[in-house]
TORPA-4810 file (N, C-alpha, C, O; in nm, 3 decimals):
<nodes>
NODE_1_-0.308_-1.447_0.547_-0.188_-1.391_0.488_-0.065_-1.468_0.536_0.017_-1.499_0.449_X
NODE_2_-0.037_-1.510_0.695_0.074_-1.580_0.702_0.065_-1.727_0.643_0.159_-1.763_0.572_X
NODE_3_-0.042_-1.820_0.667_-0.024_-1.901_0.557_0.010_-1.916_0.408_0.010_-2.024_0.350_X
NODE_4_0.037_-1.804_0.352_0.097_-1.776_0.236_0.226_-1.735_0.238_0.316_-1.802_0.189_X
NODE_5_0.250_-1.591_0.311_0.381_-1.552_0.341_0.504_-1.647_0.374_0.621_-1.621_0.347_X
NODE_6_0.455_-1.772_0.443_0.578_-1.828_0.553_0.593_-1.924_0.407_0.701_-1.919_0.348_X
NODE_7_0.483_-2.010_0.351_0.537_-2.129_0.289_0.614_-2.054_0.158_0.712_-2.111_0.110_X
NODE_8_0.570_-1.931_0.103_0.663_-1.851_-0.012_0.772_-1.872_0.029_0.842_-1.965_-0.013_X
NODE_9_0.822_-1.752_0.160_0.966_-1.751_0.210_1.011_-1.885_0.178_1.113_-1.894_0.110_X
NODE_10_0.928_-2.035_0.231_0.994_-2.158_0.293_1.046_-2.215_0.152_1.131_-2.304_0.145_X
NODE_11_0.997_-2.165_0.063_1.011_-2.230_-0.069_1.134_-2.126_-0.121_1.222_-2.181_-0.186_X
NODE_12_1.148_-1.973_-0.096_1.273_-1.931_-0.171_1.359_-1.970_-0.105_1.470_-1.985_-0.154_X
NODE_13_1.330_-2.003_0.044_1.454_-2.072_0.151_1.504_-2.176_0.092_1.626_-2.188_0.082_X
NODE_14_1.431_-2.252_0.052_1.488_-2.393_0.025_1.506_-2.420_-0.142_1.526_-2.529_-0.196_X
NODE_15_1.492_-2.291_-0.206_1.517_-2.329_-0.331_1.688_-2.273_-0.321_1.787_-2.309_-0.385_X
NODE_16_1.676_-2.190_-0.234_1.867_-2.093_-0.228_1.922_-2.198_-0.186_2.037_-2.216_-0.226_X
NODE_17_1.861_-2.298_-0.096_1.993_-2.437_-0.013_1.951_-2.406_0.103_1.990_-2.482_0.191_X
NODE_18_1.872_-2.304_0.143_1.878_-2.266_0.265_1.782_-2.367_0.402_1.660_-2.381_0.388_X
NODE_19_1.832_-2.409_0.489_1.692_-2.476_0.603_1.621_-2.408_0.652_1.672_-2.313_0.710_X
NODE_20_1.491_-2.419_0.653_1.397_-2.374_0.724_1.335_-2.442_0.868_1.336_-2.561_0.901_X
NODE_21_1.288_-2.345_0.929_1.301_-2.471_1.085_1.147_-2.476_1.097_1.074_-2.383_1.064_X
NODE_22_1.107_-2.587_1.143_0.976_-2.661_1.186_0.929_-2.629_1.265_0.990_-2.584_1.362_X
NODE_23_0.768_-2.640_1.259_0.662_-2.589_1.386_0.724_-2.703_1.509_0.770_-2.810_1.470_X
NODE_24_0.722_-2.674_1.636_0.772_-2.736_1.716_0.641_-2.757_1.882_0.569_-2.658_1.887_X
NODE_25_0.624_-2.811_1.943_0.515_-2.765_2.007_0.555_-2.719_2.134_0.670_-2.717_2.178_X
NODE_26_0.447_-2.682_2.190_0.537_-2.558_2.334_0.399_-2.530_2.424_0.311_-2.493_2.345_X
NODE_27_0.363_-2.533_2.524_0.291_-2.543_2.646_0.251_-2.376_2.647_0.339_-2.290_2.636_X
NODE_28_0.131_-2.348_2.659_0.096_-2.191_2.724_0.087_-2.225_2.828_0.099_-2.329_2.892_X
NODE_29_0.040_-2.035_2.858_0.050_-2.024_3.015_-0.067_-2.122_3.043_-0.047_-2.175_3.152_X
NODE_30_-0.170_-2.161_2.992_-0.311_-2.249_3.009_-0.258_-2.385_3.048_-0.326_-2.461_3.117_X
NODE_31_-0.166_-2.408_3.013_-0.084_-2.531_3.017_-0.127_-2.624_2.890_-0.076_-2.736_2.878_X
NODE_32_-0.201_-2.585_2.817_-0.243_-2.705_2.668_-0.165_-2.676_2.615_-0.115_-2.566_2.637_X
NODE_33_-0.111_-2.768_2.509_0.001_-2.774_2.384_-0.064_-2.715_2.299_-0.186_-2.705_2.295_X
NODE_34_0.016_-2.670_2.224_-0.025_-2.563_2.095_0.146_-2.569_1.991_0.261_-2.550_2.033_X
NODE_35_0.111_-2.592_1.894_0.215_-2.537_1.775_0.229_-2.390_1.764_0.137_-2.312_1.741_X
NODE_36_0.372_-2.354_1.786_0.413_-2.237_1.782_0.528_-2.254_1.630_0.614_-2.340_1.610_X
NODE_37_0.502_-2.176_1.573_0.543_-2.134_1.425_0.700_-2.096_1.453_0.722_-2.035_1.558_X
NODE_38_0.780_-2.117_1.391_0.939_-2.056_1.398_0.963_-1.994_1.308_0.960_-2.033_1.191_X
NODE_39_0.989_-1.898_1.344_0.977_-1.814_1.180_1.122_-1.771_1.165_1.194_-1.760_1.264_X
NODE_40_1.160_-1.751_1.058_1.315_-1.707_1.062_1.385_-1.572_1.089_1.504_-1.548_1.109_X
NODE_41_1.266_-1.481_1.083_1.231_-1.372_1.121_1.252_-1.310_1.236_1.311_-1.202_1.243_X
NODE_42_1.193_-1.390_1.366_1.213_-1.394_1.504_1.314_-1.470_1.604_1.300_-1.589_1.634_X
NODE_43_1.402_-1.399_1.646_1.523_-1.440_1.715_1.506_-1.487_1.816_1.560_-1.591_1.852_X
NODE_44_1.393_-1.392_1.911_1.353_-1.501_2.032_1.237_-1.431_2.063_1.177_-1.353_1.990_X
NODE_45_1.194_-1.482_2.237_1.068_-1.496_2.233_0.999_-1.416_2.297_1.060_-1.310_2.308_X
NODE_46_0.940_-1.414_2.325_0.833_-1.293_2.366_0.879_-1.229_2.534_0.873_-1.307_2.629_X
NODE_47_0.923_-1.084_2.555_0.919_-1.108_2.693_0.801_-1.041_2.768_0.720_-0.965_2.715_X
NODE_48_0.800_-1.080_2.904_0.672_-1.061_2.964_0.732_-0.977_3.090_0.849_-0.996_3.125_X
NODE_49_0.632_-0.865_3.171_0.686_-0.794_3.228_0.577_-0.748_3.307_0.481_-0.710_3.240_X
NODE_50_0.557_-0.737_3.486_0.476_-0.698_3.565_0.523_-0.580_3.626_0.639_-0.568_3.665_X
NODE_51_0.433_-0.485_3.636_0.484_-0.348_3.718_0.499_-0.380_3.829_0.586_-0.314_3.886_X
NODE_52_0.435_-0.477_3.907_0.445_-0.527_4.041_0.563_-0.508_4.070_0.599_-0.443_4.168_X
NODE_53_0.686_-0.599_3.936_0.791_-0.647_3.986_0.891_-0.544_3.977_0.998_-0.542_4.038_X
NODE_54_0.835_-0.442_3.879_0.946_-0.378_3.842_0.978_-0.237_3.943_0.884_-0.172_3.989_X
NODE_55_1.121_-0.201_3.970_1.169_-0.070_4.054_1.089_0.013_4.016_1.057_0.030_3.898_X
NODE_56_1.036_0.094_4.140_0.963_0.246_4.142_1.102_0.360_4.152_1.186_0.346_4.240_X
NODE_57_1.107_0.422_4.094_1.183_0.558_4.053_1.122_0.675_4.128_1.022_0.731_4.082_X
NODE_58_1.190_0.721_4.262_1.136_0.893_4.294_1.173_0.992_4.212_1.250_1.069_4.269_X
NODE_59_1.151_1.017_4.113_1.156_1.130_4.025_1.113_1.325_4.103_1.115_1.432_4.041_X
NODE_60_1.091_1.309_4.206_1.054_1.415_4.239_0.954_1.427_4.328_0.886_1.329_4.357_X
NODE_61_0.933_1.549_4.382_0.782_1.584_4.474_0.717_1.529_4.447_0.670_1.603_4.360_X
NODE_62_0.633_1.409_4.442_0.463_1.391_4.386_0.510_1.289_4.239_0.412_1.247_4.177_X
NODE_63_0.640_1.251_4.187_0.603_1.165_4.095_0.733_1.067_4.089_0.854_1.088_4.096_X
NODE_64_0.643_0.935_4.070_0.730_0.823_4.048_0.669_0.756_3.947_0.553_0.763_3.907_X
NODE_65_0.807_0.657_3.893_0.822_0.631_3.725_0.861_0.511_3.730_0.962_0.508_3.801_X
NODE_66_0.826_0.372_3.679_0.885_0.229_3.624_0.924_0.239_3.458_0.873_0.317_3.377_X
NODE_67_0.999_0.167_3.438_1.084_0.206_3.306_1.068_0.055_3.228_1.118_-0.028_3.303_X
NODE_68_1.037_0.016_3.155_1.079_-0.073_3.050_1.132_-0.095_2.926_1.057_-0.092_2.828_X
NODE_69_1.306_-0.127_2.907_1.320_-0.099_2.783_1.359_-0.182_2.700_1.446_-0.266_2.720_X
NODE_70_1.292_-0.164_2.588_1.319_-0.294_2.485_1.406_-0.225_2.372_1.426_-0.103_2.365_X
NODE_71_1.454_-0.318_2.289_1.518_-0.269_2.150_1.479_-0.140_2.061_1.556_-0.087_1.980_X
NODE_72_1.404_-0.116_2.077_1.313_-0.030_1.971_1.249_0.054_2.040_1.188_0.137_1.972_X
NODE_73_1.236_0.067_2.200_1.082_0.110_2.242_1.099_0.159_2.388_1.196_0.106_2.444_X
NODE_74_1.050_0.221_2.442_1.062_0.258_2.629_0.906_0.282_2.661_0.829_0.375_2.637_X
NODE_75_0.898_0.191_2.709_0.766_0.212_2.823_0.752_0.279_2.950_0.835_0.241_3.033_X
NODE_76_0.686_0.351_2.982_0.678_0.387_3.167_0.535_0.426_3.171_0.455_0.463_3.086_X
NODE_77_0.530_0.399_3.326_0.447_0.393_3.407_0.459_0.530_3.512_0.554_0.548_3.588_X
NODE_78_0.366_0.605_3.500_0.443_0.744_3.570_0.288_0.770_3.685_0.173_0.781_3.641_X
NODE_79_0.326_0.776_3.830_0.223_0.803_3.901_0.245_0.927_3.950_0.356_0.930_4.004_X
NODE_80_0.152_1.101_3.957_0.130_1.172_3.983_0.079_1.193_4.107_-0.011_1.128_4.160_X
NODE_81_0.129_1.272_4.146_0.027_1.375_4.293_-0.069_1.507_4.245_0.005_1.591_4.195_X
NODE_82_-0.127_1.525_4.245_-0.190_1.675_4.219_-0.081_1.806_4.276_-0.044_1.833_4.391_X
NODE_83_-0.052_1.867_4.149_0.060_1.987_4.125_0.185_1.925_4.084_0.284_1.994_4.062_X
NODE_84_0.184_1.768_4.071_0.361_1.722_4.051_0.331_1.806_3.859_0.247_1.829_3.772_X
NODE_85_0.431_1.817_3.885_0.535_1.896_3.723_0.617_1.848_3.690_0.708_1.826_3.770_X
NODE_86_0.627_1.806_3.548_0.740_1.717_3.453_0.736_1.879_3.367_0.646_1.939_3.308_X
NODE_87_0.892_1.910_3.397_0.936_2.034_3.368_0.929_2.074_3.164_0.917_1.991_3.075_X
NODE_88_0.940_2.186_3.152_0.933_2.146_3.022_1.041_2.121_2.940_1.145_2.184_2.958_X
NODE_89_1.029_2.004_2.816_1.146_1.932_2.779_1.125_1.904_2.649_1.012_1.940_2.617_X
NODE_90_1.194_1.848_2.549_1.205_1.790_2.430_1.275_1.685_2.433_1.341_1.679_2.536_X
NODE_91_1.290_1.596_2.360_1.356_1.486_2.333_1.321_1.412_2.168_1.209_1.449_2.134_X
NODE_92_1.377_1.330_2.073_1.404_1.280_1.985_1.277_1.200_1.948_1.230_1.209_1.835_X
NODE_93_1.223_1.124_2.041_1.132_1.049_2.045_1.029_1.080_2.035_0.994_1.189_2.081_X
NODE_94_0.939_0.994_1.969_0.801_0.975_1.949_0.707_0.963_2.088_0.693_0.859_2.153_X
NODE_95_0.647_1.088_2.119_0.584_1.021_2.231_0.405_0.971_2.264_0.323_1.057_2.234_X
NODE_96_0.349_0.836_2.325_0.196_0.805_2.271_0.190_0.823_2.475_0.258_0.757_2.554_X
NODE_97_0.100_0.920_2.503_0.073_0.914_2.637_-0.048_0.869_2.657_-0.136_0.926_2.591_X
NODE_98_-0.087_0.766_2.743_-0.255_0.788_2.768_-0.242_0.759_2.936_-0.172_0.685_3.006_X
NODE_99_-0.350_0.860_2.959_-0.368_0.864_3.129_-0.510_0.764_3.126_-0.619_0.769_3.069_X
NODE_100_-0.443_0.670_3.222_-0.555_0.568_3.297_-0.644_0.602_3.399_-0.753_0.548_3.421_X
NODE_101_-0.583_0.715_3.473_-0.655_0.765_3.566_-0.608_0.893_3.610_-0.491_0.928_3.589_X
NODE_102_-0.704_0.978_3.681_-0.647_1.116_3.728_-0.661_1.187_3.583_-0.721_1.125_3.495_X
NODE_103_-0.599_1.332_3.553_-0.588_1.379_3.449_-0.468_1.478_3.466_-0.431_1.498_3.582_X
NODE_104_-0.392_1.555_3.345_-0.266_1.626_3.344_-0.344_1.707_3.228_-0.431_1.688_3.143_X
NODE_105_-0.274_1.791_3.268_-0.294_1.987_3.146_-0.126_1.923_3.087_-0.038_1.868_3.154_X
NODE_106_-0.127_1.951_2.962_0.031_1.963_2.881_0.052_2.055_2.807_0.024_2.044_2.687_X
NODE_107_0.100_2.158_2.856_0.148_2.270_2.786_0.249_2.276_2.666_0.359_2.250_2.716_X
NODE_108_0.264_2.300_2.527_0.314_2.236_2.414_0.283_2.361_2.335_0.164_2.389_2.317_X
NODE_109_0.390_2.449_2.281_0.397_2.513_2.196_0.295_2.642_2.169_0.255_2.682_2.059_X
NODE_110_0.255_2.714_2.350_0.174_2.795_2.328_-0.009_2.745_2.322_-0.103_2.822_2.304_X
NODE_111_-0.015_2.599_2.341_-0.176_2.551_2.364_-0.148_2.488_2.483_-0.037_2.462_2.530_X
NODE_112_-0.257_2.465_2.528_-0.306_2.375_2.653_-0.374_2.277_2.651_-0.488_2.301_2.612_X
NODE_113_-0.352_2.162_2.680_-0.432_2.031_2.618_-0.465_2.002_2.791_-0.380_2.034_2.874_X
NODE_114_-0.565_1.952_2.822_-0.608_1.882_2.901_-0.613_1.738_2.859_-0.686_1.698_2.769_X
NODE_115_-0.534_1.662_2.929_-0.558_1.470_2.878_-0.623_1.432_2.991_-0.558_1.450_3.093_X
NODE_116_-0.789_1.362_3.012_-0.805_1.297_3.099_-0.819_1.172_3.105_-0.783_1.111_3.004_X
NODE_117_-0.880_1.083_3.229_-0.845_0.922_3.231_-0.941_0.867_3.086_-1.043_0.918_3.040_X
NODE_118_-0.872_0.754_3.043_-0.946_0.691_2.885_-0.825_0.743_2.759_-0.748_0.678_2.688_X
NODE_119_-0.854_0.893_2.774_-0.756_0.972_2.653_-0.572_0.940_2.653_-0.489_0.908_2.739_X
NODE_120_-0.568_0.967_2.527_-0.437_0.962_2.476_-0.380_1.116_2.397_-0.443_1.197_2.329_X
NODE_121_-0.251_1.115_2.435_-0.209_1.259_2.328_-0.097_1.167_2.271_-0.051_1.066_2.325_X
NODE_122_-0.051_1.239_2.110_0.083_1.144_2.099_0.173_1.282_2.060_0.128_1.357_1.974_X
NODE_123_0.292_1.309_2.122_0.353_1.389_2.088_0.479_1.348_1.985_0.537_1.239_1.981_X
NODE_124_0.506_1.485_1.892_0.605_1.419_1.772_0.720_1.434_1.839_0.734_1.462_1.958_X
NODE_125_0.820_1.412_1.741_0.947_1.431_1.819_1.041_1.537_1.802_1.073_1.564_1.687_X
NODE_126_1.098_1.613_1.912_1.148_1.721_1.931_1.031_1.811_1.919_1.036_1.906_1.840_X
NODE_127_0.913_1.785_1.999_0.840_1.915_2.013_0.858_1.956_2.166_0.905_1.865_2.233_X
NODE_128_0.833_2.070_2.233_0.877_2.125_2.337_0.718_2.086_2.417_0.612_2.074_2.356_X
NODE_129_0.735_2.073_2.544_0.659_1.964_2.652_0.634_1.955_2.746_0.683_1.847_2.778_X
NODE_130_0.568_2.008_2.858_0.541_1.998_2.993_0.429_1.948_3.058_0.320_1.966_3.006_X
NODE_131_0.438_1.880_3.178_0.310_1.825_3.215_0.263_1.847_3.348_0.350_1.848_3.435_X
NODE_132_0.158_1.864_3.380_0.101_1.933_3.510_-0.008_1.837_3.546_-0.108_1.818_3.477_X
NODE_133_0.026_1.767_3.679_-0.114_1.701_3.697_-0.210_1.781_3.781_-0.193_1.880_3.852_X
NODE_134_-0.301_1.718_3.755_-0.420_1.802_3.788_-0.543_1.725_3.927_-0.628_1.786_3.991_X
NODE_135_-0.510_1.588_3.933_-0.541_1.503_4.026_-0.402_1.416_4.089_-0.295_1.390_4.034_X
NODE_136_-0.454_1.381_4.241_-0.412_1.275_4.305_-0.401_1.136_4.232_-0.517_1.107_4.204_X
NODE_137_-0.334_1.056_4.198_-0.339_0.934_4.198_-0.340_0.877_4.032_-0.357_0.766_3.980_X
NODE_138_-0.305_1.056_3.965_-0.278_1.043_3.839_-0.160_0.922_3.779_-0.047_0.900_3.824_X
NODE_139_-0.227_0.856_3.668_-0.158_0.762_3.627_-0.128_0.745_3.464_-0.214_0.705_3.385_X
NODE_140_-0.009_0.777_3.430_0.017_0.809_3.279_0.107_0.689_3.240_0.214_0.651_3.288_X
NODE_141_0.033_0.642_3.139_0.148_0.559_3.064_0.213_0.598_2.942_0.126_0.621_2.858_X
NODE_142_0.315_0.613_2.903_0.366_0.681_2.805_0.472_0.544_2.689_0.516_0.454_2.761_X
NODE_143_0.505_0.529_2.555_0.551_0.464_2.530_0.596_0.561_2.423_0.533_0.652_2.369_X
NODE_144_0.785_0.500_2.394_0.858_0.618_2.316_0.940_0.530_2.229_0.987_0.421_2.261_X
NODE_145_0.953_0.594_2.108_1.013_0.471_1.982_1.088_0.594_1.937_1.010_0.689_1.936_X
NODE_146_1.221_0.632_1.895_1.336_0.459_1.940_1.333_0.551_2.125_1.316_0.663_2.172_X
NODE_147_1.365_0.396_2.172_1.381_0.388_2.326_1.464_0.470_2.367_1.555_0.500_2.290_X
NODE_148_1.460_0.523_2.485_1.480_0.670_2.525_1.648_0.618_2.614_1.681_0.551_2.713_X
NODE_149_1.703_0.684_2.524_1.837_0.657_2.549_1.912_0.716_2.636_2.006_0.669_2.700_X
NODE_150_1.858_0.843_2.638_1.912_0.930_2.778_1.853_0.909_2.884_1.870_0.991_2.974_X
NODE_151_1.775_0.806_2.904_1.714_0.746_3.072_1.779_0.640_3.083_1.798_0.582_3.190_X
NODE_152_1.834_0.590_2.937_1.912_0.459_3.024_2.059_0.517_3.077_2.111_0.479_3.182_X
NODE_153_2.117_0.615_2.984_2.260_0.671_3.039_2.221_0.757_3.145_2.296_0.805_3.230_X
NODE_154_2.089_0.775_3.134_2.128_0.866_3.268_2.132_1.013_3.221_2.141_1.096_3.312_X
NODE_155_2.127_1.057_3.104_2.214_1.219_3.078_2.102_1.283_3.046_2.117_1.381_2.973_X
NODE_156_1.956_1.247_3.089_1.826_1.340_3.076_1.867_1.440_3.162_1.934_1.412_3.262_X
NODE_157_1.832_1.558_3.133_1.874_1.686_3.217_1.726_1.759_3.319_1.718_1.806_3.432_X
NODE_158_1.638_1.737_3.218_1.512_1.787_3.263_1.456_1.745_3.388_1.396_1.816_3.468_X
NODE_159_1.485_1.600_3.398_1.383_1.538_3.527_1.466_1.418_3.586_1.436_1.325_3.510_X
NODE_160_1.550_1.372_3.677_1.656_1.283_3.705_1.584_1.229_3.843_1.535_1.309_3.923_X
NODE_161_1.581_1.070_3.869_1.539_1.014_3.969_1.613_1.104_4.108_1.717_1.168_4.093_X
NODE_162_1.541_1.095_4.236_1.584_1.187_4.313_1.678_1.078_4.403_1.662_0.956_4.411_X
NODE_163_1.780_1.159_4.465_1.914_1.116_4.574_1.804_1.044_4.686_1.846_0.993_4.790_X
</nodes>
């Protein structure tokens, strides 16, 4: 399909007057050369991101949080104690949780979901939300579209990194 897509575009590009820019070549992490495509589409380039590197957040008794946020999107990394509680909350966003390890009960509108390690829940947005872990060493990754704007200002009310 992109061998079709790009040379269409390249042809209404250049039938409007417009330039189109050339495959150019560029080194992976492997270190071999490879042609990387420029598409007009994409502004820049890919970023890359290690939890290693990134700040741990005390969010509370028993849970800490790494944050990643892109244009469109918020990632975190949330590690549990057995009994930590993410109070109950709503927010705008789309939320896709999956626990890697450990497991959490999420209480949501009168049911009880148990998520354990492997599983995913995806919650819609503005549904009401709480989470209870249920093991030590619980590990939730959660990703939220559009990117969670009240963690970057700061004006989440429910759960605020601790003093």
């Amino acid at each position: 399909m992109k061998a079709f897509i790009l040379p269409l575009f390249a042809c209404v590009m250049l039938a409007s007057g417009a330039s189109v820019a050339a495959e150019s070549p560029v080194t992976n992490a492997s270190g071999k050369g490879e042609q990387a495509t420029i598409s007009p589409f994409r502004h820049t380039l890919p970023d890359l991101y290690d939890f290693n590197q990134i700040p741990v957040e005390q969010m509370g008794t028993g849970i800490t949080r790494q944050t990643i946020h892109n244009g469109q999107s918020t990632m975190a990394k949330w590690v549990f104690a057995k009994g930590a509680v993410v109070p109950l909350h709503h927010h705008v966003n789309e939320q896709i949780t999956w626990i890697t390890a450990g497991s959490v009960e999420v209480l949501s509108q009168g049911k009880r979901f148990v998520v354990k390690a492997g599983q995913v829940i995806v919650l819609p947005p503005n549904v009401p939300h709480e989470f209870h872990s249920l093991e030590d060493g619980t590990i939730d990754i959660d990703i939220f579209t559009p990117q969670r704007q009240d963690w970057i200002d700061g004006t989440a009310s429910y759960i605020k990194p601790a003093s």
